[in-house]
N, C-alpha and C positions, 0 to 999 in steps of 0.2 A: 638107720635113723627112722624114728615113728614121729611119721609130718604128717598132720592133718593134709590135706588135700581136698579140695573145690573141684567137682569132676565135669567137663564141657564136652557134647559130643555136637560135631557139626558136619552139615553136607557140604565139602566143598569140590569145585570142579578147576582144572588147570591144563595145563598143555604142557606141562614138566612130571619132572618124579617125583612121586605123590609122598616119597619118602622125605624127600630136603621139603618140600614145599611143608610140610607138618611139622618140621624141625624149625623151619623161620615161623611159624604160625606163633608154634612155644616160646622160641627166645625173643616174638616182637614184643609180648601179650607179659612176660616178666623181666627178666636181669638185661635182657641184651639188646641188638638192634639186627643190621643186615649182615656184622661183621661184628669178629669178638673185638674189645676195646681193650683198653688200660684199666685194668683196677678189677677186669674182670676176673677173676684165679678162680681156681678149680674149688678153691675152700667155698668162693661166693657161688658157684654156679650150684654146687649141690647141696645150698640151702636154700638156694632162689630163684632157679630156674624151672619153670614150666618143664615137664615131663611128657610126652608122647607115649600116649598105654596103648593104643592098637589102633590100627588101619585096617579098614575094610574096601578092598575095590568095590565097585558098582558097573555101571555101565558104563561106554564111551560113545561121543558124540563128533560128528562133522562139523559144528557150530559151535561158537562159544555162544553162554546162556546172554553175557554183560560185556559192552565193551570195554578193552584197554590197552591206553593208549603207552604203556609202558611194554607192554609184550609186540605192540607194533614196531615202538624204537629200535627193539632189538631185534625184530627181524622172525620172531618166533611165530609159527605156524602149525597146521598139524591136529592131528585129536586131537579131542579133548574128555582128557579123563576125569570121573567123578568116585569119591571114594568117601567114605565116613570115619572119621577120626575124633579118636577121646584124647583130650588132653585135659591131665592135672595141674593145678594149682594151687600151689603152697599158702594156706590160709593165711598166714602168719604174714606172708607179701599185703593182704587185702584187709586185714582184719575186720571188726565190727563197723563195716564203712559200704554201708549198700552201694551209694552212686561208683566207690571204687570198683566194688564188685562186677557193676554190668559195666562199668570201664575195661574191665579184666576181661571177662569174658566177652561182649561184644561191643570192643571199642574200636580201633586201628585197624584190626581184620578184616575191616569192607574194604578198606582202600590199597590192601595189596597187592604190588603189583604179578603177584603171582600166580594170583589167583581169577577166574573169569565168573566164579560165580563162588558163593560161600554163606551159610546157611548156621545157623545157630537153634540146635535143636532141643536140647535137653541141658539141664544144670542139675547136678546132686552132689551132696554136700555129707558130712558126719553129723549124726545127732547132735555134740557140742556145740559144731559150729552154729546149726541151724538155730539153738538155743540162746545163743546172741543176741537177737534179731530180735521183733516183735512179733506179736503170734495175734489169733485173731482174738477179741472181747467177747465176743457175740457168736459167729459162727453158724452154723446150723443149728444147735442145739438154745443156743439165745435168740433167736430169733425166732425159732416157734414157742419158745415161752413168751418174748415181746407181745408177739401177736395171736400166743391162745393158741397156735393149730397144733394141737397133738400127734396127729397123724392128717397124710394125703399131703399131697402138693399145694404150698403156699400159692393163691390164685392172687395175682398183683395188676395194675395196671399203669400206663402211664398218661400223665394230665395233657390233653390235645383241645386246642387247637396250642402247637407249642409256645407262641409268644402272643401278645396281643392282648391276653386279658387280663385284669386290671385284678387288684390284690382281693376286690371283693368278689368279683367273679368266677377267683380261682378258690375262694373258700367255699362259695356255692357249688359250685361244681362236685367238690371234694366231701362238701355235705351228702349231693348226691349216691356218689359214688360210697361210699360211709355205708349209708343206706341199703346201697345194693347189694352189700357185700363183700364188700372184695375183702383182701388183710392186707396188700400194701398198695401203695400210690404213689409214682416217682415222676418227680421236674423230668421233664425234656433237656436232653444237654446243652442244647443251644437255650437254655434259659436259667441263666442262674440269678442275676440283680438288675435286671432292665428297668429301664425308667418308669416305666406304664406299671410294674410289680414290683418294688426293691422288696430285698429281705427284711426290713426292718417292717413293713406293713404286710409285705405274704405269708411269711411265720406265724404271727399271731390272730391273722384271720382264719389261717387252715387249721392252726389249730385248736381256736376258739371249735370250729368244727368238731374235728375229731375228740375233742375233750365232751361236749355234746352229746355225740352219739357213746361213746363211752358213759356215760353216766347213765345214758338211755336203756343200750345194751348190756354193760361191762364189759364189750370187747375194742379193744386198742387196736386201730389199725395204723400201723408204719408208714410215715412217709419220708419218703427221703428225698429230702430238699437240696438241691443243688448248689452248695457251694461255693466252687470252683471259684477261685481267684489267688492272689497273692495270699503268702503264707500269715501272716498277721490278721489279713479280714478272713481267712477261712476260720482262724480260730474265733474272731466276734461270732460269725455264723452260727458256729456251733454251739456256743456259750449261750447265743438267743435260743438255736431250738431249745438246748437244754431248760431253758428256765420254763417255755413255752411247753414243757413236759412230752418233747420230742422224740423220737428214739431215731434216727438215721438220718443219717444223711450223705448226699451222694458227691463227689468227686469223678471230675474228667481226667484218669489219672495220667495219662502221657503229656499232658499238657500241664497240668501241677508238679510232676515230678516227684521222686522216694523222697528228696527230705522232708518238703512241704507234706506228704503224707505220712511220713515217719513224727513228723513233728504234730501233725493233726489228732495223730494215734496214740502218743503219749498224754496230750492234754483232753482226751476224752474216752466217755465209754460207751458212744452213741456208736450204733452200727456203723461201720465204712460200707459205702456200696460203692464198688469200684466199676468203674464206668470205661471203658476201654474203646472208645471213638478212635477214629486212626489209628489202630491198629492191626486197620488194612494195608497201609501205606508199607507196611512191619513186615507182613504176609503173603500178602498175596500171590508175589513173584515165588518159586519154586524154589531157584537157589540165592536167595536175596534173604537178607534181613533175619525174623526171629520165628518158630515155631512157638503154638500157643504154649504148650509143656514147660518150655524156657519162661516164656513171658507171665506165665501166673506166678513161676517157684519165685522170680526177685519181687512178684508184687504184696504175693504174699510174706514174703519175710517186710515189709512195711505194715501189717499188721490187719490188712484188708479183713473184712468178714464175709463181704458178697463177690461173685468176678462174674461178668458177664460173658456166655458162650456164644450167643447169635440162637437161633431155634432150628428143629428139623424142619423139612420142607420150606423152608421162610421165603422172604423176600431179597435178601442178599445173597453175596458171589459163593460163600464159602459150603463145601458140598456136606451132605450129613454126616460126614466119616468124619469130617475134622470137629464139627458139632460135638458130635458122641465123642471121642477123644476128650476134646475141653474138656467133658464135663465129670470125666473118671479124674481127669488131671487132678480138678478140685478136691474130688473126695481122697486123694492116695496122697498120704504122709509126705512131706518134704524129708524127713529121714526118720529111721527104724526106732519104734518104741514112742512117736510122738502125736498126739491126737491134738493134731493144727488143719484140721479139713473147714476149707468155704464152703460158701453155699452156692451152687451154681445159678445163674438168674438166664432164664429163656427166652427171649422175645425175639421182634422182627419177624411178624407175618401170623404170628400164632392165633389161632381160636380153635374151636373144640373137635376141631377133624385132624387136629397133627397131634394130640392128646396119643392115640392110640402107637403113633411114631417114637415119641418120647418115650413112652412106659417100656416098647418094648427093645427097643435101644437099652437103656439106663437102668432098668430091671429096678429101680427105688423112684420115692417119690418125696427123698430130702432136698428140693429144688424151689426155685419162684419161677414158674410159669406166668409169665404177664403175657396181657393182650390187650392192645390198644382199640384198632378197630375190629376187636373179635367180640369184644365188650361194646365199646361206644357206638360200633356201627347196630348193633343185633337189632334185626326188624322190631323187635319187641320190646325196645330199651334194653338198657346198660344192665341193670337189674337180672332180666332173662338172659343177658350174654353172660353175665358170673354164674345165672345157674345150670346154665348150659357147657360150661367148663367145667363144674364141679361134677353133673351128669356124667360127663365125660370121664373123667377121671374113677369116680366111683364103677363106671361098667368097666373099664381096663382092669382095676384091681379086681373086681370080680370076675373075669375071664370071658367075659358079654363084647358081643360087637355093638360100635354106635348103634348102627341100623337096628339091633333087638332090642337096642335100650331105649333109641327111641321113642319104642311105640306106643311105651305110658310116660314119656318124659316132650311135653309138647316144646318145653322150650332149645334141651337137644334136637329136636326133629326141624325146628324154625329156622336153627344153625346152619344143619346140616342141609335145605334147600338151598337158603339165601347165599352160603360162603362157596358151599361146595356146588358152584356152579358152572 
């Protein structure tokens, strides 16, 4: 039989045989339960049961990772073994149905009681299927048309102080920043319709701005206004920037959820920036929850254009290796023959001395590098911290350390005192 198949590999750890334990994984996650039923015949099992394609041991531990309280009832002790397993799923179970999809793959499976730690690493899928789905509008390649950057790293920032200022404040601000240079400008996630800024007044003050300095310049710089709410005002949202001659806008996506952004993606062609807050909660743990690889491929099948990685060297937990991972993740096809790559977006902690980190990790410069206080704090203003990012960027591509580039580049060199200290 030729059955598309949905392919899931995950880390899980157990104190049983890693063989039955993968066998309940498949038949909790499709056709069955703990035990075969009624109705279930061999005709249904091999068109709709989950398949087991290979086990990999790993290490063993003295410890379980998670407690449970199910393998205490019964008394079970002992290693504990860790192994990696791919299981298939029969597409035809889950069809064009995102939420079912990460139902399918990481739904039930935390709460087995078989299992002491269990991990969701990877999803791939057949071309057809992934052709279902929504693919991105924008992308890497829309997005530096949006914003004119032909080439080098899209330089962005984010609007700080993040709540508190009032809808004229933040247009001012935003003129500033216009000015300096940047190409994008993104809401703070904790700021999407506060009382002190609602959307209906910060919309069109910012982009009274940016319409401004476009006429000034001819260059459009992107901002992506934060959304985030229930599925009916996200769509008002977006319809206001739209009129407001907007192009993006951003989404706290675990917290809006695939339909609400399935449904955001159909009715617009503004950039999604997909904003991934709590998605530590996801990660963090080792054998808990979702790996980034997993968690981009269902976001991107909702049509996302941007995903956020975190930045090298930054200010958060997650170490550079999972950084640099993210951000290939983005660029490599959900399946063979298909040109649906995001755009990676960098922040948390960045300014022009992890420039050099980035380039040579990611070997391309199809990315949005923002910096908040790399920009807004720069001894020399906001203005010298974008061009002191750009400095940056320019010597990496041309093979120059900061330190030589600096030394006709005064506002790299103001950078590199004040940050790198």
């Amino acid at each position: 039989m030729n059955m598309q198949r949905v392919r899931a590999t995950y880390i899980v750890e157990t104190p049983l045989d890693p063989t039955d334990v993968a066998e309940v994984m498949a038949g909790e996650q499709s056709c069955g339960t703990f035990t075969r039923v009624e109705g279930e015949t061999d005709a249904l099992r091999q068109r709709a049961r989950a398949t087991v394609e290979s086990i990999q041991p790993l290490e063993s531990v003295a410890e379980p990772a998670l407690p449970n309280a199910w393998l205490q009832r019964k008394g079970v002790t002992g290693h504990y073994r860790r192994f990696r397993v791919r299981i298939g799923f029969p597409a035809d179970n889950i069809g064009a149905n995102l939420p079912t999809l990460a139902a399918t793959v990481a739904g039930n499976l935390y709460d087995l009681g078989e299992v002491t730690g269990l991990r969701l690493e990877s999803v791939d899928m057949p071309a057809a299927y992934r052709a279902r789905f929504e693919l991105p509008v924008q992308g890497i390649a829309g997005t530096r048309r949006l914003t004119g950057v032909a080439q080098g790293a899209m330089v962005g920032t984010i609007l700080k102080p993040n709540v508190g200022m009032t809808a004229q404040d933040t247009g001012n601000l935003v003129a500033r920043l216009c000015a300096a240079g940047v190409d994008f400008i993104k809401d703070d996630e904790v700021c999407a319709n506060p009382a002190h800024a609602p959307l209906a007044e910060r919309v069109p003050g910012v982009m009274a701005a940016v319409r401004a300095h476009q006429e000034r310049t001819g260059k459009h710089v992107m901002v992506a206004f934060n959304i985030s709410d229930e599925t009916e005002a996200m769509l008002r949202h977006a319809e206001l920037v739209e009129r407001e001659g907007g192009s993006c806008v951003m989404v706290s996506l675990n917290w809006c959820g695939f339909s609400a952004v399935q449904t955001l993606r159909r009715r617009t062609r503004l950039a999604l920036h997909g904003h991934r807050n709590g998605y530590g909660a996801m990660s963090r743990h080792p054998l808990l929850g979702i790996g980034f690889d997993a968690y981009q491929a269902l976001w991107r099948l909702a049509g996302v254009d941007h995903m956020h990685v975190h930045g090298l060297q930054g200010k958060f937990a997650q170490d550079d290796e999972e950084v640099i991972s993210s951000a290939h993740a983005c660029y490599t096809p959900l399946a063979a023959g298909l040109d649906d790559a995001v755009l990676p977006a960098f922040s948390s902690g960045q300014w022009a001395g992890t420039v050099p980190a980035t380039w040579d990790a990611i070997g391309r410069d199809d990315l949005l590098f923002m910096a908040g206080g790399g920009i807004l704090a720069h001894p020399d203003g906001a203005a010298a911290g974008v061009t002191s990012l750009r400095q940056a960027w320019a010597a990496v591509r041309a093979g120059s350390s900061l330190q030589d580039a600096a030394s006709d580049a005064p506002e790299l060199a103001a950078a590199l005192r004040f940050f790198g200290k």
